[in-house]
C-alpha positions as CSV (number, residue, x, y, z in Angstrom):
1,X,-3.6,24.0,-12.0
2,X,-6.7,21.1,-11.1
3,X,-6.4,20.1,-15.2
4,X,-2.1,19.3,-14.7
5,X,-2.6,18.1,-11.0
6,X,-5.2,15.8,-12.6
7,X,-3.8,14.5,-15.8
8,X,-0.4,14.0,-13.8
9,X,-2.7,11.8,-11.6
10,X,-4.3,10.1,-14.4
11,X,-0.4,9.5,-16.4
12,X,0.6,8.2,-13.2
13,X,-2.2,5.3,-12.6
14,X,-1.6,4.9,-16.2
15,X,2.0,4.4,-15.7
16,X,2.0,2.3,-12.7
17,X,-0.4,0.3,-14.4
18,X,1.2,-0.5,-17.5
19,X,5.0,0.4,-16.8
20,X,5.5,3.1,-18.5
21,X,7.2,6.7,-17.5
22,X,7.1,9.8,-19.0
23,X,10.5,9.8,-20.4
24,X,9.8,9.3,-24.2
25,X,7.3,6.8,-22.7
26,X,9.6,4.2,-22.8
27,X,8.6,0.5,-21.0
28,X,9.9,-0.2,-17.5
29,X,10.0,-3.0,-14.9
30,X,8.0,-1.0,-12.4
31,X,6.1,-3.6,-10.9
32,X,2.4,-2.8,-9.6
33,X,0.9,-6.0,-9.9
34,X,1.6,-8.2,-6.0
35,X,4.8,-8.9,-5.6
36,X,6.1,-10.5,-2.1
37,X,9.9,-9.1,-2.7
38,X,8.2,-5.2,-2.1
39,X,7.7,-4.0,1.9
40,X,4.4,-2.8,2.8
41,X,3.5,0.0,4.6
42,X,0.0,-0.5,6.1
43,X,-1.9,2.3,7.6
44,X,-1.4,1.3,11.1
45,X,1.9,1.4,11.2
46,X,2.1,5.3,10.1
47,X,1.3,8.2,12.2
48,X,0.7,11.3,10.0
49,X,2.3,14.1,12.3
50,X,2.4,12.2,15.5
51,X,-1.1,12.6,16.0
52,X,-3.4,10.0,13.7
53,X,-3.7,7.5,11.5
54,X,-5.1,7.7,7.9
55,X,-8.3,7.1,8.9
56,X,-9.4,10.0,11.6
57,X,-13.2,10.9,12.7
58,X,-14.3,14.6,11.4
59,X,-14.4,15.8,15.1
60,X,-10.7,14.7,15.5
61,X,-9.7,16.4,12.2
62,X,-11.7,19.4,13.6
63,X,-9.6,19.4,16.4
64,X,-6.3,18.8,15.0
65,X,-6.5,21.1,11.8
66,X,-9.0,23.1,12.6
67,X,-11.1,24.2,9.4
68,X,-9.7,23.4,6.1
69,X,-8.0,25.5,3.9
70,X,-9.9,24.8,0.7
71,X,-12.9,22.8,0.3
72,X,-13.7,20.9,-3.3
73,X,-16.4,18.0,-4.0
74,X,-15.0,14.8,-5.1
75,X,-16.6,15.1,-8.4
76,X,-15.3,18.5,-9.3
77,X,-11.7,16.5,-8.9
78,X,-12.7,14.4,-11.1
79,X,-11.0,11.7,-8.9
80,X,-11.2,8.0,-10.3
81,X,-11.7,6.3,-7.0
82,X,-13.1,7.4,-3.8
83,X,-12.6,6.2,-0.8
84,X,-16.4,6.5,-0.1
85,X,-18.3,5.7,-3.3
86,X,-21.2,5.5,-1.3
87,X,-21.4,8.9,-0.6
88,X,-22.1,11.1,-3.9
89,X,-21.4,14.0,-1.4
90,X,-17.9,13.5,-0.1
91,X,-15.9,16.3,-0.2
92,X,-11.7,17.0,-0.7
93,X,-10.5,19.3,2.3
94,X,-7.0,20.6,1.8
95,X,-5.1,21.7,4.9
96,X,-1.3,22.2,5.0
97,X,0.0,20.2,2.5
98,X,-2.4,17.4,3.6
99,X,-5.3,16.4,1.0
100,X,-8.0,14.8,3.3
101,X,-11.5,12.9,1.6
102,X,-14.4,13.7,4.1
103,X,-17.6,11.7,4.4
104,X,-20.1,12.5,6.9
105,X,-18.1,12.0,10.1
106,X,-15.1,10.1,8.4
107,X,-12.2,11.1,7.0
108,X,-9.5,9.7,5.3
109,X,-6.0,11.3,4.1
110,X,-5.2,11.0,0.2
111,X,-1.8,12.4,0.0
112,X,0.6,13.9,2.8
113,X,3.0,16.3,1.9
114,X,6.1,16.5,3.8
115,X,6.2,20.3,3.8
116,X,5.1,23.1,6.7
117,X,6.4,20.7,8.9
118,X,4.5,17.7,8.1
119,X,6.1,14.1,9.3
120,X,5.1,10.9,9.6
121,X,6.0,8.1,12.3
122,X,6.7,4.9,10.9
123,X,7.1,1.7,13.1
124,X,9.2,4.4,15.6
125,X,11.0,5.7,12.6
126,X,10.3,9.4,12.0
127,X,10.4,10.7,8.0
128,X,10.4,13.9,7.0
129,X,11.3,16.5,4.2
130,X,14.8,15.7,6.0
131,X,14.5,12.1,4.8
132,X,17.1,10.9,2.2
133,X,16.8,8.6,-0.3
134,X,19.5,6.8,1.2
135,X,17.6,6.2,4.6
136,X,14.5,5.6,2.2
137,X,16.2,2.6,0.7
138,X,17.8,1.0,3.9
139,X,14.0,0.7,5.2
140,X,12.5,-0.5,1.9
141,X,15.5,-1.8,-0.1
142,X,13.2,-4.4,-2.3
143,X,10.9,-1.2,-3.4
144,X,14.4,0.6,-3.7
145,X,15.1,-1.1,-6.5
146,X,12.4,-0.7,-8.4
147,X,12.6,3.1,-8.1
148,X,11.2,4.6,-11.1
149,X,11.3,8.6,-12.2
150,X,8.5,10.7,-13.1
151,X,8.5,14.1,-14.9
152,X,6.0,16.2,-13.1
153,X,4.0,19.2,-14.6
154,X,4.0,20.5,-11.0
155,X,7.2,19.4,-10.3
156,X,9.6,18.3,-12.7
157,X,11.7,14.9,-12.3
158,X,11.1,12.9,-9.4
159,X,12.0,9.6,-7.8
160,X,9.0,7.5,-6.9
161,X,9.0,4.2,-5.0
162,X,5.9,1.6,-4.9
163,X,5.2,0.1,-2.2
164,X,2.1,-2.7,-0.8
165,X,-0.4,-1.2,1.2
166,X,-1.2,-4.6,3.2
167,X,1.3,-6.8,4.3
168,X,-0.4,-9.3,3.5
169,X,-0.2,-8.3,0.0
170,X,-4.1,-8.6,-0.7
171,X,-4.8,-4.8,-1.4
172,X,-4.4,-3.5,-5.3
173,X,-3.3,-0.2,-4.0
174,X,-0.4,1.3,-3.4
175,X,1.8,3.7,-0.9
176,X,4.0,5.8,-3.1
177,X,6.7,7.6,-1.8
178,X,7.9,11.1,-4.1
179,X,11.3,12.5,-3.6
180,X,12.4,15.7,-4.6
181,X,16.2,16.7,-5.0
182,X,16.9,12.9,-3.0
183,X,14.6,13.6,-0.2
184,X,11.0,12.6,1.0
185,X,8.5,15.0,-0.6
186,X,5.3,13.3,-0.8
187,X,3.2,10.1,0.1
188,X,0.3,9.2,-1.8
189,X,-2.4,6.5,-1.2
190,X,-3.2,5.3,-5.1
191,X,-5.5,2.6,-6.0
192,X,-6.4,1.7,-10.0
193,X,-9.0,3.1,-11.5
């Protein structure tokens, strides 16, 4: 399961990168370099389940989540960034649906699934596995329509939008939203290897 999860990862920087899908690998417009027409959707404008930014201490994760589920070092994911390189240590904590990188006392979320319940809070706007597409694209309609599709190993077809991580458009990384059957399914922090 880590060898598809990663290789999906890898097709997808790949793809972002280059814009490319999966499809017969044909070329697309999907744009990753910085574009002002795409909305951003910086960290401090989200609140993962009403409770805490992106960024959380490990006492407050300790609190709110307890212990994790599974515990994995970052090398053993064979992740192409980390969020902290200086620490040859960190670790991956999975807790539902939630994939978290921990570092000493900080830790940082990698990807949020909407599913057991998970929602985020986004400038007052909550978004959910509820979430349709079509509420997706009235908030971002410039990332809207560059919505690409992605077939999955995990989860067949979906619909992925790109957006900036910084308003200010000065980050290379990217907030992508997944749907699944037209609704919210996944957000994922990505950054280029």
């Amino acid at each position: 399961m880590s060898y598809f999860k990663n290789t999906f990862t890898t097709l997808l920087s790949v793809m972002l990168m280059t814009g490319y899908t999966t499809k017969g690998l044909q070329k697309t417009s999907i744009q990753v370099t910085t574009s002002n027409s795409v909305e951003a959707m910086s960290e401090k404008d989200i609140m993962l389940n009403g409770q805490h930014h992106r960024a959380l201490s490990l006492s407050d994760y300790k609190r709110i989540y307890k212990k994790p589920e599974r515990r994995i070092r970052v090398t053993t994911e064979e992740a192409c960034t980390s969020n902290f390189e200086d620490d040859p240590n960190s670790e991956f904590y999975f807790n539902k649906g939630i994939k978290f990188e921990v570092s000493k006392n900080k830790v940082i979320v990698d990807e949020f699934k909407f599913t057991q319940g998970n929602y985020i809070i986004f400038k007052q706007q909550r978004l959910s596995k509820n979430t349709t597409l079509e509420v997706v694209s009235k908030i971002f309609p410039h990332a809207f329509s560059k919505l690409k599709k992605f077939n999955t190993p995990e989860n067949g077809v979906m619909k992925c939008i790109a957006l900036e991580e910084t308003p200010d458009h000065s980050s290379d990384g990217k907030v992508l939203l997944f749907f699944k059957k037209n609704k919210l399914y996944m957000l994922q922090w990505w950054f280029p290897c």
